[in-house]
C-alpha positions as CSV (number, residue, x, y, z in Angstrom):
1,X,-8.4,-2.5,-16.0
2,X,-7.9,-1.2,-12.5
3,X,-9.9,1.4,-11.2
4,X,-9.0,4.2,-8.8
5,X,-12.4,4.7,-7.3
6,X,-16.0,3.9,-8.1
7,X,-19.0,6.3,-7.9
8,X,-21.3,3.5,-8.0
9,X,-20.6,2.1,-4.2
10,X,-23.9,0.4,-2.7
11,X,-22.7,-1.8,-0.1
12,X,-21.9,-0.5,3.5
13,X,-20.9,-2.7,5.8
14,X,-17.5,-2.9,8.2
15,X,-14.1,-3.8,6.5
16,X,-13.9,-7.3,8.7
17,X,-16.9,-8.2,6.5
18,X,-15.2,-7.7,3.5
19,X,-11.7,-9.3,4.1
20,X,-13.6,-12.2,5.7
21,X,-15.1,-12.9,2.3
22,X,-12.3,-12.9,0.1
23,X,-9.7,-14.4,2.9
24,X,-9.1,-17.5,4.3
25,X,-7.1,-16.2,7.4
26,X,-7.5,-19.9,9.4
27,X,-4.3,-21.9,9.5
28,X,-2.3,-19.1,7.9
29,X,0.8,-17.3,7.8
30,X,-0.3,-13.4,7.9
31,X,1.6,-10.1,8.1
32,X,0.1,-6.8,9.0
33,X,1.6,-3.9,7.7
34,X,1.2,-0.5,9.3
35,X,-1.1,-1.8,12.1
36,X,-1.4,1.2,14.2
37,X,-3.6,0.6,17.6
38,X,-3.9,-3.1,16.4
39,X,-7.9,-2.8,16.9
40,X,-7.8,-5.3,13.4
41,X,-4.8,-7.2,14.7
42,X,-7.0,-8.1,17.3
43,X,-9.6,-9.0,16.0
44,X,-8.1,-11.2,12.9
45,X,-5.9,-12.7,16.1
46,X,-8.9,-13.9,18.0
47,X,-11.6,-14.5,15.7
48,X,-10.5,-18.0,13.9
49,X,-7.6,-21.2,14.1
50,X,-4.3,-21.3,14.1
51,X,-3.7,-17.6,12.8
52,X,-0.1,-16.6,13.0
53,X,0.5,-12.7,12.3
54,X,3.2,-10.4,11.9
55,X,2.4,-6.9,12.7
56,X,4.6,-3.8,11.2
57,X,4.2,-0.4,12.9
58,X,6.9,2.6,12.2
59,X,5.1,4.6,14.7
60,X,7.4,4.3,18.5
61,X,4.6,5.3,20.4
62,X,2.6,2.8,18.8
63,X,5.4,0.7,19.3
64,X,5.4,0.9,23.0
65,X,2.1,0.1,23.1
66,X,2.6,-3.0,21.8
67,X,5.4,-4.0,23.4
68,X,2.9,-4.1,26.6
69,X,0.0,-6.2,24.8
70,X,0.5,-9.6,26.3
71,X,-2.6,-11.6,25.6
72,X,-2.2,-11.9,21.9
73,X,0.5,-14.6,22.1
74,X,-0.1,-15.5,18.2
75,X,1.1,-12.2,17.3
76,X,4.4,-10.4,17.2
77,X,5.0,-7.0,17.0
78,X,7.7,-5.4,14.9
79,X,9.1,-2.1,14.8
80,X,9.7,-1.6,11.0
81,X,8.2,0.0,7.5
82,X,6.7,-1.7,4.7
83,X,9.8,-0.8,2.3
84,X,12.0,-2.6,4.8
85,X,10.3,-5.8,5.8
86,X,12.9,-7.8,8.4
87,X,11.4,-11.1,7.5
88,X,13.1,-14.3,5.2
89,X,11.6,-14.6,1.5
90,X,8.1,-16.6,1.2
91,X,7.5,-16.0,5.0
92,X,3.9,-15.5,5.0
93,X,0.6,-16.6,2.8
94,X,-1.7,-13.5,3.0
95,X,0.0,-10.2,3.9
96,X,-2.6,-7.2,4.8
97,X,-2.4,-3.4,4.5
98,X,-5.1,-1.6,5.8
99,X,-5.0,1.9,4.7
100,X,-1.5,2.4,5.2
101,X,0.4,2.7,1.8
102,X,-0.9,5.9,1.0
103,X,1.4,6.8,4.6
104,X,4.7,4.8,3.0
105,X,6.7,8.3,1.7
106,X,6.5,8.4,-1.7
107,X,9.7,6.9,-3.3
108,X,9.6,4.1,-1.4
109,X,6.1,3.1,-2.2
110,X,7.2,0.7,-5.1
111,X,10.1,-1.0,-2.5
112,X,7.8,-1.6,-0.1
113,X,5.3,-3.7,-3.4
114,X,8.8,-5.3,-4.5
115,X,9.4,-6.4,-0.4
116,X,5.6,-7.7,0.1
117,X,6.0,-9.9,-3.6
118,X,9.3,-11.2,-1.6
119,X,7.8,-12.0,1.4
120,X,5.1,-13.7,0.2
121,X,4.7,-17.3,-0.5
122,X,4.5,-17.9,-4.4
123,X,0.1,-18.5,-4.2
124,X,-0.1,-16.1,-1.5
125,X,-1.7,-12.7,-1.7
126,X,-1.6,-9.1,-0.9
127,X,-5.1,-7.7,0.9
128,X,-4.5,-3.8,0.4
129,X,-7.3,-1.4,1.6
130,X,-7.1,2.2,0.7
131,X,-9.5,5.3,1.5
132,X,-11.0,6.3,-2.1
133,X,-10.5,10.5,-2.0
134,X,-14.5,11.3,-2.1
135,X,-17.0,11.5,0.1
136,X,-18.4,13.5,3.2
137,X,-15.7,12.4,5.4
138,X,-12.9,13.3,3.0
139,X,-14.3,16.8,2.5
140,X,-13.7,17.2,6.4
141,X,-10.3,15.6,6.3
142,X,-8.7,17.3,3.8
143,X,-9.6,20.5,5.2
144,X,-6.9,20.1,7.0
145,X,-4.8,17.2,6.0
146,X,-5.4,16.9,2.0
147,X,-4.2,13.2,1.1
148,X,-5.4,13.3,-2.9
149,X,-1.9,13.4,-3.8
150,X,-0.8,10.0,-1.9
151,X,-3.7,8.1,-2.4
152,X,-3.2,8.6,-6.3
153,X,0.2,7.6,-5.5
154,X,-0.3,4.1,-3.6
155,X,-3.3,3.2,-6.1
156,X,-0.7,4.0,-8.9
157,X,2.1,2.0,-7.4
158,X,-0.4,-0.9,-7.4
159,X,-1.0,-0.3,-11.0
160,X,2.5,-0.2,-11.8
161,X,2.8,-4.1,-9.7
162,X,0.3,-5.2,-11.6
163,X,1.3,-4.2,-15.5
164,X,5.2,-4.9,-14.9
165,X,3.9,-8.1,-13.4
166,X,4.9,-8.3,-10.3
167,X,1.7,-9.2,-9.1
168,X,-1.6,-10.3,-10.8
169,X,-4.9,-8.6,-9.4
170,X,-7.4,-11.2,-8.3
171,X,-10.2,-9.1,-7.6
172,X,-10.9,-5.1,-7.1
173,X,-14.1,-4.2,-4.9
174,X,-15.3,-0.9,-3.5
175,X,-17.8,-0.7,-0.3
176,X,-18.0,2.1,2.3
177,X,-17.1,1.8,5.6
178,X,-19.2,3.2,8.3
179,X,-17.4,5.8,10.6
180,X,-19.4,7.1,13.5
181,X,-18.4,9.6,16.3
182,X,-20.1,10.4,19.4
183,X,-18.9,14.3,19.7
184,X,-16.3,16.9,17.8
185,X,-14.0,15.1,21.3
186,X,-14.3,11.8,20.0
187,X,-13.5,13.0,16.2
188,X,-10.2,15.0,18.0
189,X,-9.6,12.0,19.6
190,X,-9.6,9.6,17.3
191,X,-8.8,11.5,14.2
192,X,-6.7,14.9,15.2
193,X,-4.4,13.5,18.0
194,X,-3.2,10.0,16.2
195,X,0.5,9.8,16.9
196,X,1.7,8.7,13.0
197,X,0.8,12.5,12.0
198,X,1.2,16.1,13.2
199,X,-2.2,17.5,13.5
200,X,-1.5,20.8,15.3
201,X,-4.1,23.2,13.8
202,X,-4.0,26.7,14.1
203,X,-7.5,28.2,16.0
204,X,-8.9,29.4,12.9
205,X,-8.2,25.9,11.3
206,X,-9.5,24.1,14.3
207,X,-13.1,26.3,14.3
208,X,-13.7,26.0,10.9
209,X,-13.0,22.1,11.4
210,X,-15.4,21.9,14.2
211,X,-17.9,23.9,12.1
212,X,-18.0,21.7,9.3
213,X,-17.7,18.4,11.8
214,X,-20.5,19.5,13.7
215,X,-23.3,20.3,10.5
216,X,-23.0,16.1,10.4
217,X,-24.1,16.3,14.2
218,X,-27.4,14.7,15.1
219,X,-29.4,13.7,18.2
220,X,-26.5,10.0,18.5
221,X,-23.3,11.3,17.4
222,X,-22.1,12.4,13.8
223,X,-22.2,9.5,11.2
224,X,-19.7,9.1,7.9
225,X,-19.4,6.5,5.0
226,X,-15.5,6.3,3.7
227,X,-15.6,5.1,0.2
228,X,-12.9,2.5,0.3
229,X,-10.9,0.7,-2.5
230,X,-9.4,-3.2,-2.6
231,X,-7.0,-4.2,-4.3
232,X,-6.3,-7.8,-3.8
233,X,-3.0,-8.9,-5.4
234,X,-1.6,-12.2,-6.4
235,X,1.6,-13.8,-6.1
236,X,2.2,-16.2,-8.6
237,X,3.5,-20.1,-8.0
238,X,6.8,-21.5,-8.7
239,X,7.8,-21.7,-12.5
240,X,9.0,-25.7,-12.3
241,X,12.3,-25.8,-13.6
């Protein structure tokens, strides 16, 4: 049975930890999907052998951005969406989503499961990280930007892979990422001004965002734990004929 979230979560540690463990990313075939400043690109990209990615992003600016990295030369960047992958079938061996398929809209979220199951090599799998909606860091973010609704949504369209049989779940695990910010400018930074959503607050929004940011505030920055859900999916081999 899959679960949604877990209120039992004891490890903390960073997510490269985790998919370390349960991938094998050397001599592979890998697509990223929604990889935003490509800070994980990177570091799958350089840390290991022979690692070929693919890397999705729907954002333009993001985009752009890209288009001007030029010392990854084991990665290409793709302007395109997880329901609309431009790539043959059985392309890849491990395709990754790092908290993006709560951000595919909504009726495209079983498309874009249907187009990673055709991308994928029969054997490979599907590495698909989502934010669990609890936690200290939540209760700030949905403040002003509630995402229960989606995340229920993406975990749900995971579900729905798995019982029709699209895919097989291999494993589920739960840890919580460690999220630190120096200052409420780091936190607007990094959190209010990302380019894939419209984060214009109104001034009463925006104090009562810096209120509740700064009560986590200590003497080296304001620290968070995101509760964080894996759902690592299985593409099944070739039925010989």
């Amino acid at each position: 049975m899959m679960h949604i979230s877990d209120e039992n979560i004891t490890r903390c540690c960073p997510e490269q930890d985790i998919y370390n463990t349960l991938l094998q990313l050397d001599n592979q075939r890998i697509l990223e999907l929604g990889c935003g400043k490509a800070e994980i690109t990177r570091a799958i990209a350089t840390d290991g052998m022979a690692r070929h990615i693919t890397a999705l992003e729907v954002d333009q600016i993001q985009h752009r951005y890209h288009q001007r990295i030029n010392d990854l030369p084991n990665v290409t960047f793709i302007k395109a969406g997880a329901e609309q992958i431009p790539c043959p079938d059985s392309s890849f061996n491990i395709v990754l989503m790092f908290k993006s398929l709560h951000h595919v809209p909504l009726e495209r979220m079983d498309r874009a499961l249907q187009e990673i199951h055709r991308v994928l090599q029969p054997g490979g799998v599907a590495y698909i990280s989502e934010p669990v909606f609890a936690g200290d860091f939540n209760d700030l973010l949905k403040i002003f930007h509630d995402e229960e609704a989606v995340r229920i949504a993406a975990f749900n369209a995971v579900k729905q892979s798995v019982e029709s049989g699209l895919f097989s779940l291999q494993q589920q695990c739960f840890f919580n990422a460690p999220m630190h910010f120096e200052d409420f400018a780091d936190f607007e930074q990094k959190i209010l001004n990302v380019t894939h959503t419209d984060h214009h607050l109104p001034d009463d929004l925006f104090a009562s965002v810096k209120q509740q940011f700064e009560s986590h505030m200590s003497s080296n920055g304001a620290h968070f734990q995101m509760p964080v859900r894996i759902d690592l999916l299985h593409k099944a081999h070739a039925t010989p004929a």
